[in-house]
C-alpha positions in Angstrom: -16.6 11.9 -25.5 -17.4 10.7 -21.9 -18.1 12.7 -19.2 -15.1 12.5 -16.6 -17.1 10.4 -13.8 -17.9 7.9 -16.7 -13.6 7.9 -17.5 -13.0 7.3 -14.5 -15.4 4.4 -13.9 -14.2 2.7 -16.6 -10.2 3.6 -15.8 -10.7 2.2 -12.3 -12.1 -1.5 -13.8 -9.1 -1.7 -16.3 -7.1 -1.1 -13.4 -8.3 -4.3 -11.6 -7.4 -6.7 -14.5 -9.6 -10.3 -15.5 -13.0 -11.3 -14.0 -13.7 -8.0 -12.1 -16.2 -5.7 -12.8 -19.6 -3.8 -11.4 -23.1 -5.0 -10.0 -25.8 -3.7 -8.8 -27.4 -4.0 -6.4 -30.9 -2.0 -5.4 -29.9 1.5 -6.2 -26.2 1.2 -5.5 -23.7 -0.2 -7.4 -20.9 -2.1 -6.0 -17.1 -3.6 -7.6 -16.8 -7.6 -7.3 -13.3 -9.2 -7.7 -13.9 -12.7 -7.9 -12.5 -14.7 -5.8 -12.6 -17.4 -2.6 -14.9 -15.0 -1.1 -16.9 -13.2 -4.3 -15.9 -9.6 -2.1 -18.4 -7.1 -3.2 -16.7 -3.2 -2.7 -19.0 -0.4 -3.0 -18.6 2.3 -5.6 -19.4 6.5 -5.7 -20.9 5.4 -9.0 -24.6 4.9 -10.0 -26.6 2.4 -12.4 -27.2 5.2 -14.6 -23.4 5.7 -14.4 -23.2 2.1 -16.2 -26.0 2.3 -18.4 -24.1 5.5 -19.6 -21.0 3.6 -20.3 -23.0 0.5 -22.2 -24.5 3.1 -24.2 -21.1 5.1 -25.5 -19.9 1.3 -25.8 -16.9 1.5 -22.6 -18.6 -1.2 -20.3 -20.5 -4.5 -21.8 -23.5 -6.2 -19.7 -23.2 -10.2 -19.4 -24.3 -12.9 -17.2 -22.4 -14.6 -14.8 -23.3 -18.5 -13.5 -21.7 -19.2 -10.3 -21.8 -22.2 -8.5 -20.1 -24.4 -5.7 -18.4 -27.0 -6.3 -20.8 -30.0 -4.7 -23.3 -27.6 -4.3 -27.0 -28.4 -5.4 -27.4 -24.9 -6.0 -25.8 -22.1 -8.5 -27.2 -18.8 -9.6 -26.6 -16.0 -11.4 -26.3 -11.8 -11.5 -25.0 -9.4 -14.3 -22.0 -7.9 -14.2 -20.7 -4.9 -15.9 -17.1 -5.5 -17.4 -14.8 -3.6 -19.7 -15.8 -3.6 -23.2 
C-alpha cells in the first residue's frame, strides 16, 4: 500500500482527466495541463514522490514531443501520467 502523500498525488492527476500530468523541473515538481499555453502549476510533491509512485506502478514515465505548428523547432520533456 502507498503512503497517503503518494494517494494523494496520484488522486489529484485522475482528477484532472486526459493529457495532464507532472514534470520536473530542477528539484521541484510542477502539474502541466496542456493546452494553448502549456500552464505549468507547482506541486507540494517531490521527484522522489514520483519515482515512488512509478515504482509501486500508480504513475508511468513517457516522453512527450511538442512542437508549433510552422515552427522550425520542437522538443521534448517527460511527463509523469496515471498508470
Amino acid at each position: 500500500m502507498a503512503e497517503p502523500r503518494i494517494e494523494k498525488m496520484v488522486s489529484d492527476l485522475k482528477k484532472q482527466g486526459v493529457n495532464c500530468g507532472y514534470v520536473v523541473q530542477g528539484n521541484a515538481v510542477g502539474f502541466l495541463s496542456p493546452g494553448a499555453d502549456f500552464h505549468l502549476t507547482p506541486t507540494p510533491y517531490s521527484p522522489a514522490d514520483l519515482d515512488e509512485a512509478v515504482k509501486l506502478k500508480l504513475l508511468k514515465k513517457g516522453v512527450w514531443n511538442v512542437s508549433s505548428t510552422g515552427a522550425p523547432k520542437s522538443w521534448s520533456f517527460e511527463m509523469f501520467t496515471v498508470a
